[in-house]
C-alpha positions as a Markdown table, in Angstrom:
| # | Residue | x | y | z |
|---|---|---|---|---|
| 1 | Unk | 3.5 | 12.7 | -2.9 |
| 2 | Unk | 0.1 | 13.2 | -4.8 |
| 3 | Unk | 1.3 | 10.9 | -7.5 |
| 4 | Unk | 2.0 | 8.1 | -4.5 |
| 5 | Unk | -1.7 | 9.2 | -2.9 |
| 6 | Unk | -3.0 | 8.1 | -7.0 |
| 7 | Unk | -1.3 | 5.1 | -6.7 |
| 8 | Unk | -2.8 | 4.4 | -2.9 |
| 9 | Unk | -6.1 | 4.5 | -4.2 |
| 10 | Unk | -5.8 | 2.7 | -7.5 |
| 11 | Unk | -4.6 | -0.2 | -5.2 |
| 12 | Unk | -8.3 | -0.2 | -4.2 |
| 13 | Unk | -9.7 | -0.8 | -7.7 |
| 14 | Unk | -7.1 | -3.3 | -9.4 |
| 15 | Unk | -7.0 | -6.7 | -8.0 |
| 16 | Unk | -3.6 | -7.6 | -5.9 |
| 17 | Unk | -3.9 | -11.5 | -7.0 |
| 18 | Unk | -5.2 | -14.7 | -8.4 |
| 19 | Unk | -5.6 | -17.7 | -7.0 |
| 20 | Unk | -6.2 | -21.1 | -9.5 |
| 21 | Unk | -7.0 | -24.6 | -7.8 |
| 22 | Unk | -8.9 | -27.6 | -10.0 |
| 23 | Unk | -11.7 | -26.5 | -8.1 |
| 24 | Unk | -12.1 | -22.5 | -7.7 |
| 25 | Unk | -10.8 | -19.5 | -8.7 |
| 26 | Unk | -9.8 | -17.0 | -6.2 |
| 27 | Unk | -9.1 | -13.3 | -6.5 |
| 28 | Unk | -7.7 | -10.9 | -3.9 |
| 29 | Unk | -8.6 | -7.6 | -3.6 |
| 30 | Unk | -8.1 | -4.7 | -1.1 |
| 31 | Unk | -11.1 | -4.4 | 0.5 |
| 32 | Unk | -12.2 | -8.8 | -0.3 |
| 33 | Unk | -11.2 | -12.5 | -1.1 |
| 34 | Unk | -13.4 | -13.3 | -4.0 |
| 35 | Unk | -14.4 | -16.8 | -5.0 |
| 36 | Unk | -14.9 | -16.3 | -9.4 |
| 37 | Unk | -16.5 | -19.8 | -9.3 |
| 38 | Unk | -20.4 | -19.5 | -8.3 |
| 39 | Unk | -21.5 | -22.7 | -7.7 |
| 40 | Unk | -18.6 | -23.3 | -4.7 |
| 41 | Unk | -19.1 | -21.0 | -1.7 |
| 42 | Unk | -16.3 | -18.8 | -0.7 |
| 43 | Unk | -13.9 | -20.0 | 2.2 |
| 44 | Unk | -13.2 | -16.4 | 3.6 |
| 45 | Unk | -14.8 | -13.8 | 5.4 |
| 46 | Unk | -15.2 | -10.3 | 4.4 |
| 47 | Unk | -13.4 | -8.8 | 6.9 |
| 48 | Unk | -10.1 | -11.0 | 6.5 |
| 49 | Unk | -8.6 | -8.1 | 4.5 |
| 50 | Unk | -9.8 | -5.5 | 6.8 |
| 51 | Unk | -5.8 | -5.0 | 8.0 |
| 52 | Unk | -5.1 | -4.1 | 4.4 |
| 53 | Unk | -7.7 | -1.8 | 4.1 |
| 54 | Unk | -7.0 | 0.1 | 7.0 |
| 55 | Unk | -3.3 | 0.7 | 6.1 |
| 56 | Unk | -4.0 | 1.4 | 3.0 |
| 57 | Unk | -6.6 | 4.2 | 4.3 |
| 58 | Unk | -3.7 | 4.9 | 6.7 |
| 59 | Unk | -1.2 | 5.9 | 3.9 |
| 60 | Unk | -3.9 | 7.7 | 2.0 |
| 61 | Unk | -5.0 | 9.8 | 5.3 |
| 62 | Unk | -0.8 | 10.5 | 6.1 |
| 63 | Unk | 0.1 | 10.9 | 2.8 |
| 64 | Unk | -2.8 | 14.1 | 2.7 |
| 65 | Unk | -1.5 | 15.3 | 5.6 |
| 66 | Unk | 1.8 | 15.8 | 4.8 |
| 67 | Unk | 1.4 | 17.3 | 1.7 |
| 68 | Unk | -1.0 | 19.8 | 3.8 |
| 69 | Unk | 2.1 | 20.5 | 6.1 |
| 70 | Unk | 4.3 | 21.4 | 3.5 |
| 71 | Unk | 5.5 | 24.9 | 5.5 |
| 72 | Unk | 6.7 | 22.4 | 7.9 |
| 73 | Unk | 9.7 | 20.4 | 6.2 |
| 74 | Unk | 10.7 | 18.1 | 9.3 |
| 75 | Unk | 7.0 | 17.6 | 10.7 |
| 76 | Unk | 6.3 | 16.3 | 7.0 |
| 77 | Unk | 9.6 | 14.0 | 7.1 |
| 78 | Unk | 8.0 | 12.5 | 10.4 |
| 79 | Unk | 4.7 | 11.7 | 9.0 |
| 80 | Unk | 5.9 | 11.0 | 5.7 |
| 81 | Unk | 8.2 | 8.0 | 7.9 |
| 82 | Unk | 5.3 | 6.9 | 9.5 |
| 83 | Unk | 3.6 | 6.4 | 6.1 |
| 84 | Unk | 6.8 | 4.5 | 5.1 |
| 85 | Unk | 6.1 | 2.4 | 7.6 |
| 86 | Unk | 2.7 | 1.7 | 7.1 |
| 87 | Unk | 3.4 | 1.0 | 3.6 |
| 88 | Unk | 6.3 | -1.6 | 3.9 |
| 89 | Unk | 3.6 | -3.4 | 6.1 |
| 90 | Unk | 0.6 | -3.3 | 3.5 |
| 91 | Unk | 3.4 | -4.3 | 1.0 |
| 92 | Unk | 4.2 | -7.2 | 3.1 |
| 93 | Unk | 1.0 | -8.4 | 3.8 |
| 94 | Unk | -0.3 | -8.3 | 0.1 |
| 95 | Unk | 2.6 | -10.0 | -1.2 |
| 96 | Unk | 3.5 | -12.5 | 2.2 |
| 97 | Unk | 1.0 | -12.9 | 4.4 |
| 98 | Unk | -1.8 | -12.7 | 2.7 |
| 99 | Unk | -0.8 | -15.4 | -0.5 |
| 100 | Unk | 0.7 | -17.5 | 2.4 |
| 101 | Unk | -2.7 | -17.6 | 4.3 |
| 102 | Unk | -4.4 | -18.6 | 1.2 |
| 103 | Unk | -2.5 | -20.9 | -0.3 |
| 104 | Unk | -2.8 | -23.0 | 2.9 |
| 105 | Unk | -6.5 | -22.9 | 2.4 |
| 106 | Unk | -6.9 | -23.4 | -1.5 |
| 107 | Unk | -3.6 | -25.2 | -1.9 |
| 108 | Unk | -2.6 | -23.3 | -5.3 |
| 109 | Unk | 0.0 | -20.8 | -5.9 |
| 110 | Unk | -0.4 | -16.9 | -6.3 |
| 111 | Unk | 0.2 | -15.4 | -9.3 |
| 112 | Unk | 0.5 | -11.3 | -8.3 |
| 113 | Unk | -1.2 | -8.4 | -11.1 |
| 114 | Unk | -0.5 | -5.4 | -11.6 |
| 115 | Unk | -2.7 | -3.9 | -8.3 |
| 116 | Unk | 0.1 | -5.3 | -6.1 |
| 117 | Unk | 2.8 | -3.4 | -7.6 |
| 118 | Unk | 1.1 | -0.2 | -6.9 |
| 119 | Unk | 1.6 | -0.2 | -3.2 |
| 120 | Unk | 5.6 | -0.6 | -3.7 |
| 121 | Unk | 5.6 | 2.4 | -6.4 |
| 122 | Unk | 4.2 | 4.5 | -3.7 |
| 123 | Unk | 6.8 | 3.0 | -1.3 |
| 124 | Unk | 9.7 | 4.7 | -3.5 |
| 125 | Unk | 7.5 | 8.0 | -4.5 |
| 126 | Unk | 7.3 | 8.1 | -0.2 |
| 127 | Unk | 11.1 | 7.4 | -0.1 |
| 128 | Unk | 12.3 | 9.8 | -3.2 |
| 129 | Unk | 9.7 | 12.4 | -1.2 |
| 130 | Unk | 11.4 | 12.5 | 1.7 |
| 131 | Unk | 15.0 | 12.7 | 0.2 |
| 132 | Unk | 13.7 | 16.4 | -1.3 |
| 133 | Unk | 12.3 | 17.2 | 1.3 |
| 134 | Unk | 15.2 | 17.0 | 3.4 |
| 135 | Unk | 17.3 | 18.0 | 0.8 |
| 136 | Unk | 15.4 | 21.6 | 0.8 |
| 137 | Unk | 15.3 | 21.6 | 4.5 |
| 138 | Unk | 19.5 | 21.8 | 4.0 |
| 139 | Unk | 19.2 | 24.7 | 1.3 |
| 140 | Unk | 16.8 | 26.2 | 3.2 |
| 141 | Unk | 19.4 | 26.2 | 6.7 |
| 142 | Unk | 22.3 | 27.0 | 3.8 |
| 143 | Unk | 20.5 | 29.9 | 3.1 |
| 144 | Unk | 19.6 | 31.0 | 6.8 |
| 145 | Unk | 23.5 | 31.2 | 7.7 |
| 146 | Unk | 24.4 | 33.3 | 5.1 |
| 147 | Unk | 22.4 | 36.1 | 6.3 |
């Protein structure tokens, strides 16, 4: 889990994807849609990635917590699901939503980096996490019948 919590915030520092038209350049980070070329302004607000932001926060915050709660197996199942399910949805937005809503404004094609990949290897650590987990949780009830 602490290696998918890296990967959470290295999404924040990499950028997801670039946009080329014949006029600008677009780049689209976490926390911004930035226009490379100067001279044109920039067609999107600062805030239209605030939904990615927040779920990525979101799977930074849960994936903390559950690794705090580690004395409690299926409390840390729970929140580790609810992180799954934050993360298919920041994985869906960076690589549907998101290219979808600006390649109706730019008219270009997206062309995804290495930043967007990071959110789906978390996505797996998450998964693989809770397999062990639960996977102890049934050695650990082995163990409590035999006494």
């Amino acid at each position: 889990m602490a290696v998918a919590e890296i990967f959470f915030i290295l999404t924040a520092f990499f950028p997801l994807a670039y946009f080329y038209s014949d006029t600008s350049t677009y780049r689209l980070y976490l926390y911004e849609i930035r226009n490379m070329v100067p001279v044109t302004g920039n067609l999107f607000s600062r805030y239209a990635t605030l939904p990615l932001i927040l779920l990525c926060a979101a799977g930074v915050f849960l994936t903390v917590w559950a690794m705090v709660n580690y004395r409690n197996r299926l409390f840390q199942v729970k929140i580790n699901k609810i992180n799954i399910l934050f993360t298919i949805f920041l994985v869906g937005g960076i690589f549907f939503f998101y290219p979808a809503f600006i390649e109706r404004e730019i008219n270009t094609s997206a062309e995804f980096t290495t930043g967007a990949y990071f959110p789906l290897l978390s996505l797996l650590l998450l998964i693989l996490a809770n397999r062990f987990i639960m996977k102890d949780e049934k050695l650990v009830r082995s163990m409590d019948r035999l006494r």
